[in-house]
C-alpha positions as CSV (number, residue, x, y, z in Angstrom):
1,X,-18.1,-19.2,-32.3
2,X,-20.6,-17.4,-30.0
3,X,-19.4,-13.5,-28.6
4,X,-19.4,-15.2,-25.2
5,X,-16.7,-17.6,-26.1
6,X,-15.1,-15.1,-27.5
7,X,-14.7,-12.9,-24.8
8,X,-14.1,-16.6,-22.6
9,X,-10.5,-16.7,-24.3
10,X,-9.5,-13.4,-24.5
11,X,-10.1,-13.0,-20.8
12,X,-8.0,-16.3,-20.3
13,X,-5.6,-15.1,-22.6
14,X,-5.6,-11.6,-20.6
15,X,-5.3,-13.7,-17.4
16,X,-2.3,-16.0,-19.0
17,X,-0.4,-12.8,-19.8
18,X,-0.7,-11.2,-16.4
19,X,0.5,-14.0,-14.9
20,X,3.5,-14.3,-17.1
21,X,4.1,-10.6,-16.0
22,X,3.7,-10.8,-13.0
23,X,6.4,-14.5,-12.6
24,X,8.8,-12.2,-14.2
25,X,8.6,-9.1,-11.6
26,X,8.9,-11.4,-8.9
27,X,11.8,-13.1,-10.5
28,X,13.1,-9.7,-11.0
29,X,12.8,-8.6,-6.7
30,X,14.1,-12.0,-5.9
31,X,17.3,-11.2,-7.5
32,X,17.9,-8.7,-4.4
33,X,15.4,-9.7,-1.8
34,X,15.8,-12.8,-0.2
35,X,12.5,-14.6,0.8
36,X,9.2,-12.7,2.0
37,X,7.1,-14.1,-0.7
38,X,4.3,-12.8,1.3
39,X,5.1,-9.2,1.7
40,X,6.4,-9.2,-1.9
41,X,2.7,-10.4,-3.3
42,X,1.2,-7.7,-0.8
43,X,3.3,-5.0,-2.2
44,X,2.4,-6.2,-5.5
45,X,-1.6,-6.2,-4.6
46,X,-0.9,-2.8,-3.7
47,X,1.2,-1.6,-6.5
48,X,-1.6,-3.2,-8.9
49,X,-4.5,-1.5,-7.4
50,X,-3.0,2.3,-7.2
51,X,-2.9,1.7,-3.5
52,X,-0.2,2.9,-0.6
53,X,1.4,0.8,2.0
54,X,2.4,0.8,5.5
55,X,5.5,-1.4,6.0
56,X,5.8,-2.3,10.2
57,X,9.0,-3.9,11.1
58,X,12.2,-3.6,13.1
59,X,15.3,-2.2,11.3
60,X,17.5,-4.3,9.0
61,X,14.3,-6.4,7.1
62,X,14.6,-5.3,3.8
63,X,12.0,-2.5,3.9
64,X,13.9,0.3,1.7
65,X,15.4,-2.1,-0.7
66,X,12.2,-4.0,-1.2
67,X,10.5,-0.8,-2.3
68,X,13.7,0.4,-4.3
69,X,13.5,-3.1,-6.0
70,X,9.8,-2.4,-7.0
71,X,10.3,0.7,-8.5
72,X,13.4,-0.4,-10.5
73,X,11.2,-3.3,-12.0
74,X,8.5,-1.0,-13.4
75,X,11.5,1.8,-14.0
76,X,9.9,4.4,-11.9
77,X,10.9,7.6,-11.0
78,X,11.8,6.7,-6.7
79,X,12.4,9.2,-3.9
80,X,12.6,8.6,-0.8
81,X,11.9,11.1,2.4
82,X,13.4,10.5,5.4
83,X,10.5,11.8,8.2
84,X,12.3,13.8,10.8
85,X,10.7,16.2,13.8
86,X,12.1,19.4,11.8
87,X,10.9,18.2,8.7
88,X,8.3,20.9,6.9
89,X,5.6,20.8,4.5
90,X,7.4,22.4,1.8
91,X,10.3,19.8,2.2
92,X,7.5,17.2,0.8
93,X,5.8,19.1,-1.6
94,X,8.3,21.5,-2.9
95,X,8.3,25.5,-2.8
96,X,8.0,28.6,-4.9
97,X,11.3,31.1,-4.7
98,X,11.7,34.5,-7.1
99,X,13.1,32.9,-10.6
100,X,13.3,33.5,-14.1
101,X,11.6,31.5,-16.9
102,X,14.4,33.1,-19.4
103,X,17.0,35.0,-19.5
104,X,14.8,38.5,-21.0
105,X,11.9,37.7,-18.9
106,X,11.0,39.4,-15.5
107,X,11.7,37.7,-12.5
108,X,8.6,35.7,-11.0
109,X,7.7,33.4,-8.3
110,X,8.9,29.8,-9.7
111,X,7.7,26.3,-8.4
112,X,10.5,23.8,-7.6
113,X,8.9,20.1,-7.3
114,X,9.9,18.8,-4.2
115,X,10.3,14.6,-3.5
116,X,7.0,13.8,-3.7
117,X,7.0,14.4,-7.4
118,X,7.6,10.6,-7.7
119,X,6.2,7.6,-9.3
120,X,7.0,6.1,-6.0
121,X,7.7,7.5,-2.7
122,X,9.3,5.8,-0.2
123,X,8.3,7.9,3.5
124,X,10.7,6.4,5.9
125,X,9.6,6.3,9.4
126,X,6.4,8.8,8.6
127,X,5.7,9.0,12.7
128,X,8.5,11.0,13.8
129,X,7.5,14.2,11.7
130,X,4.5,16.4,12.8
131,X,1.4,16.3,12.2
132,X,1.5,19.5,9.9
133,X,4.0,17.7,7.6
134,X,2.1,14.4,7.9
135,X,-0.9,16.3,6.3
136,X,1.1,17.4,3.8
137,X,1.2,14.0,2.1
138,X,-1.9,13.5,3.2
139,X,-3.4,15.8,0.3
140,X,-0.9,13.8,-2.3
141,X,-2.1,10.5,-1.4
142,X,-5.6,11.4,-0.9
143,X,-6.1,14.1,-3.9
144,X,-2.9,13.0,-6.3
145,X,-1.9,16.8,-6.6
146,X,-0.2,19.0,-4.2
147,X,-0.9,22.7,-3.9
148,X,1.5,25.5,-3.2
149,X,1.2,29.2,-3.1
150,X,-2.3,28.5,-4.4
151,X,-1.5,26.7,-7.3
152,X,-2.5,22.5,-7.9
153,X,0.3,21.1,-9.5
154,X,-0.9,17.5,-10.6
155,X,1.1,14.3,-9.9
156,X,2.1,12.1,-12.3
157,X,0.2,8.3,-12.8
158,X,1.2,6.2,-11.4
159,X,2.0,7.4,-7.5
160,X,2.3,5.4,-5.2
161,X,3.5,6.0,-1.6
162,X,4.9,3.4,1.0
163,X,6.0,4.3,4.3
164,X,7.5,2.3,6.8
165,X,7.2,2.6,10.8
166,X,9.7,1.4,13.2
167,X,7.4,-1.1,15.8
168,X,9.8,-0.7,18.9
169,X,10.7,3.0,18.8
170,X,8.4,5.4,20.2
171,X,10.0,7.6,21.6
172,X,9.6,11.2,19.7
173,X,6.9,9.7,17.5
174,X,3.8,11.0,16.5
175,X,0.8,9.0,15.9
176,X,-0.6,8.8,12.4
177,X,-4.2,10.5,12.6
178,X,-6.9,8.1,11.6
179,X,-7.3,9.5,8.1
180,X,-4.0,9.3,7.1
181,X,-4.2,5.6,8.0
182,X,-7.2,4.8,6.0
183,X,-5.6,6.2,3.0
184,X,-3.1,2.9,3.2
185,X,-4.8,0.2,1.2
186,X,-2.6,-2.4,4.1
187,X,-0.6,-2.7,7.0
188,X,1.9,-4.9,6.3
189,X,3.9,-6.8,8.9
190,X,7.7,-8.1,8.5
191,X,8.6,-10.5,10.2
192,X,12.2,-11.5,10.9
193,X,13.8,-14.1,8.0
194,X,14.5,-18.0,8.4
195,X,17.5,-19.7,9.9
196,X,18.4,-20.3,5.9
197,X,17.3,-17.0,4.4
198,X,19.0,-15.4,7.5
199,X,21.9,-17.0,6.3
200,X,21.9,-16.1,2.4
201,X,21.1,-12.2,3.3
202,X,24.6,-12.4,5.0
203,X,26.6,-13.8,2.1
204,X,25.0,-11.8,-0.3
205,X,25.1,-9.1,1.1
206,X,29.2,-9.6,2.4
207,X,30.2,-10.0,-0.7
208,X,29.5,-6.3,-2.5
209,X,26.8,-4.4,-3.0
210,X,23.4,-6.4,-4.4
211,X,22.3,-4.8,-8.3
212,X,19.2,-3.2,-8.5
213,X,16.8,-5.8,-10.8
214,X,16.7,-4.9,-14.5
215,X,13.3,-3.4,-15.5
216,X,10.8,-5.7,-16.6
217,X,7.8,-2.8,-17.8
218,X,8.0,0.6,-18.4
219,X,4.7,3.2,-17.2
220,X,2.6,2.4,-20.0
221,X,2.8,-1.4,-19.4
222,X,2.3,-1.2,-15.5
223,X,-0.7,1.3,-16.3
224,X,-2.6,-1.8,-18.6
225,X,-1.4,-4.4,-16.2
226,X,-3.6,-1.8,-13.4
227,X,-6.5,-1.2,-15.5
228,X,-7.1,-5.0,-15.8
229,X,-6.9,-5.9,-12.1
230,X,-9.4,-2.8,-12.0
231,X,-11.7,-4.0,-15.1
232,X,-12.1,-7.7,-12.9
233,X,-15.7,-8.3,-12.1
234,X,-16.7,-8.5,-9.0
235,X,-19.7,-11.1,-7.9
236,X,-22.1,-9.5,-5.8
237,X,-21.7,-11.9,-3.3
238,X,-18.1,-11.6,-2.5
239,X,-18.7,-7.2,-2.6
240,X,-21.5,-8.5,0.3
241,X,-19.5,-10.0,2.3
242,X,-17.0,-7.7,2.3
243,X,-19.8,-5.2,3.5
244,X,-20.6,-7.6,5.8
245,X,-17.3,-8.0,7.5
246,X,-16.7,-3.7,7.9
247,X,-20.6,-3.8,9.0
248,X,-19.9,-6.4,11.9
249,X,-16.6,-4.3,13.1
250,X,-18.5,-1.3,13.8
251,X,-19.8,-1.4,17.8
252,X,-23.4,-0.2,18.1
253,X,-24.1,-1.4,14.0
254,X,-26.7,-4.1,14.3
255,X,-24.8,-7.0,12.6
256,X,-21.8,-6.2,15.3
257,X,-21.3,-8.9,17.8
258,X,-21.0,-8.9,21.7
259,X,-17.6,-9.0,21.2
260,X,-17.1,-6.4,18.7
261,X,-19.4,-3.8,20.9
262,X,-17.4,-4.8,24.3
263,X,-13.6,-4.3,22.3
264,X,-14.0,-2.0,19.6
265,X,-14.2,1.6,19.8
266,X,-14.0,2.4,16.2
267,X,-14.5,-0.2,12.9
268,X,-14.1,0.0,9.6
269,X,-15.6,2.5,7.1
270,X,-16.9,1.9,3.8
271,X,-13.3,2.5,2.4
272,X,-12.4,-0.8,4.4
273,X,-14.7,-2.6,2.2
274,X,-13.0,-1.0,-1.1
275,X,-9.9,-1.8,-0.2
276,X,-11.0,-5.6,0.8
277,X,-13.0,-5.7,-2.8
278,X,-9.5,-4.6,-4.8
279,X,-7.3,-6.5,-2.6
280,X,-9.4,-9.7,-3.6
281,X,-9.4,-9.1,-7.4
282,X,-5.6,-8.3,-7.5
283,X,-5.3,-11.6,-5.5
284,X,-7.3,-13.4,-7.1
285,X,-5.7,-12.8,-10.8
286,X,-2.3,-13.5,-8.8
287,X,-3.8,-16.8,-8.5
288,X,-4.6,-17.0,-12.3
289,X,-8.4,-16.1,-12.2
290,X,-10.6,-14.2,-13.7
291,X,-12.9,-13.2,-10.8
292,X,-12.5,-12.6,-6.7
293,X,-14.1,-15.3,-4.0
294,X,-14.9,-15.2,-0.7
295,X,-11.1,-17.0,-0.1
296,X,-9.4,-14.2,-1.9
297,X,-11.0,-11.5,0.5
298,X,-10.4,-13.5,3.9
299,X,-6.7,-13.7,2.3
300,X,-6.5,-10.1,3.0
301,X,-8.5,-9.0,5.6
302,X,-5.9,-8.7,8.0
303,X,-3.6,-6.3,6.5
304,X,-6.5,-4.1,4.6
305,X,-8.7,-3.6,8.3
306,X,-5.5,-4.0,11.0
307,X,-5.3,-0.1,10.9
308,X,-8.7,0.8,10.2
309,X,-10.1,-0.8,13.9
310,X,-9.4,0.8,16.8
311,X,-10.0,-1.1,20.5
312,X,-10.8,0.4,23.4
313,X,-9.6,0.7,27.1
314,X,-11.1,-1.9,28.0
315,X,-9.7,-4.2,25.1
316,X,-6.2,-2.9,26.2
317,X,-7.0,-4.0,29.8
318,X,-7.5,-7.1,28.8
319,X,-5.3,-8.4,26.5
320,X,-7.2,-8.1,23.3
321,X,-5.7,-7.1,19.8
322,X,-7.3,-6.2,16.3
323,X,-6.0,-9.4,15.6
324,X,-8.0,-11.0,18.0
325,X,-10.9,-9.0,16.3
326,X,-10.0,-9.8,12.6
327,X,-10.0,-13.5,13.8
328,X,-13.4,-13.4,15.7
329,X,-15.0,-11.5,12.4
330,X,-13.3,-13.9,9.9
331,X,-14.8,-16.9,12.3
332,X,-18.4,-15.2,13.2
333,X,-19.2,-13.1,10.2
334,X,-21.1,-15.7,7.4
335,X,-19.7,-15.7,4.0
């Protein structure tokens, strides 16, 4: 037997595993989430990719025990911040106050971790705190370390952070700068349940207090199950057409449409194009195979580049979304 066939089956019986893995986590959320299959499998794309989320819906979807539920089935260490006006930096990253190390030693300045020392950090309604605090996490998510009184304290792998925004309050919010959104891998949208789901949230949920899922991994077998979706190979033409696609949503870049140029004010940076590349391979061993197509990236584009295009006035004026963009890209851009 030839090293190519070789490596054939173990990749298949890498593949075979993952999948395997991956039926039993989402057994494991649908024990206390009822329905959104979608928004599950794009948490999970996230998750296995090292990659935050933004979570958009109205109140009472399922947002905080969805994320809950995902760090219970990889028994992560879960915080969750709730984003207020008066919340401050140190609130996030933690502080340094006079301590001792011992009971003989002299006092000194001590560092007490603060929420975002977390495998997994839920930021509940990020857009009500400042700015100043929304930078904050900014350097955690962007850097993995936070630093305090001039010290970098490192984070622990993995870290993951999910926030959620509430779609119809805007009142005392404050806009997430641009690169704080492009640190999100997706937007993802919830969308209110089915008549039938509806109606299985209510007697669950009347009837006591829904379990947390039972682990199914612990760190070190979530870290091998991320490594592989990383270690995919990527064919150069679906990594071109993803370059492709960011290219033709920047106004004034030659490959950008009329469209684009009268709509769009800002497009998609190179990032975009990672985040469509990683989305793809996660999706496409989701799928049970061993390399990412063209399918898997136009299966994602819409929650990787919704909050990475920006339209202009006159897009607002009239009428037109990002949506409308994504779908004029995904129809007009070749693959």
């Amino acid at each position: 037997m030839n090293e190519r066939v070789v490596e054939t089956e173990l990749a298949r019986e890498r593949v075979e595993s993952f999948i395997e893995r991956v039926r039993a986590i989402r057994q494991s959320l649908h024990q206390v989430v009822v329905g959104q299959d979608e928004t599950i499998d794009l948490l999970l794309v996230c998750a296995l990719t090292g990659s935050h989320a933004l979570l958009v819906g109205v109140p009472g979807l399922a947002k905080t025990l969805m994320v809950k539920a995902l760090a219970a089935v990889f028994r992560w260490k879960f915080n969750r911040i709730q984003f207020t006006p008066d919340l401050m930096p140190s609130d996030i990253t933690g502080y340094e106050l006079l301590g001792r190390d011992g009971q003989q030693s002299a006092p000194t300045m001590v560092f007490r971790p603060g929420p975002v020392f977390a495998n997994l950090v839920l930021a509940d309604e990020i857009n009500r705190a400042a700015p100043k605090t929304q930078s904050a996490l900014l350097e955690a998510m962007a850097e993995r370390h936070v630093t305090v009184g001039g010290q970098t304290h490192p984070l622990e792998e993995p870290f993951l952070v999910v926030a959620t925004q509430n779609p119809i309050e805007q009142e005392g919010t404050y806009p997430l700068p641009e690169a704080q959104l492009d640190r999100f891998m997706m937007e993802i949208r919830i969308g209110y349940p089915s008549p039938q789901q509806e109606e299985e949230i209510v007697l669950r949920t009347t009837s006591g207090t829904p379990p947390m899922p039972e682990p199914v991994f612990d760190r070190a077998a979530f870290l091998e199950l991320r490594d592989l979706v990383l270690a995919v190979p990527a064919p150069r033409s679906v990594a071109a057409y993803t370059v492709r696609l960011c290219g033709a949503s920047r106004p004034g870049d030659e490959r950008a449409s009329k469209y684009v140029n009268d709509y769009i004010a800002w497009g998609a940076g190179p990032r975009g194009a990672q985040n469509l590349m990683w989305a793809a391979k996660a999706r496409a061993l989701l799928d049970g195979r061993t390399a990412p197509t063209v399918a898997d990236v136009r299966s994602v584009v819409l929650p990787v580049l919704r909050h990475r295009l920006i339209v202009n006035h006159r897009a607002v004026g009239d009428g037109v979304t990002v949506e409308n963009v994504v779908n004029h890209l995904l129809e007009s851009v070749p693959a």
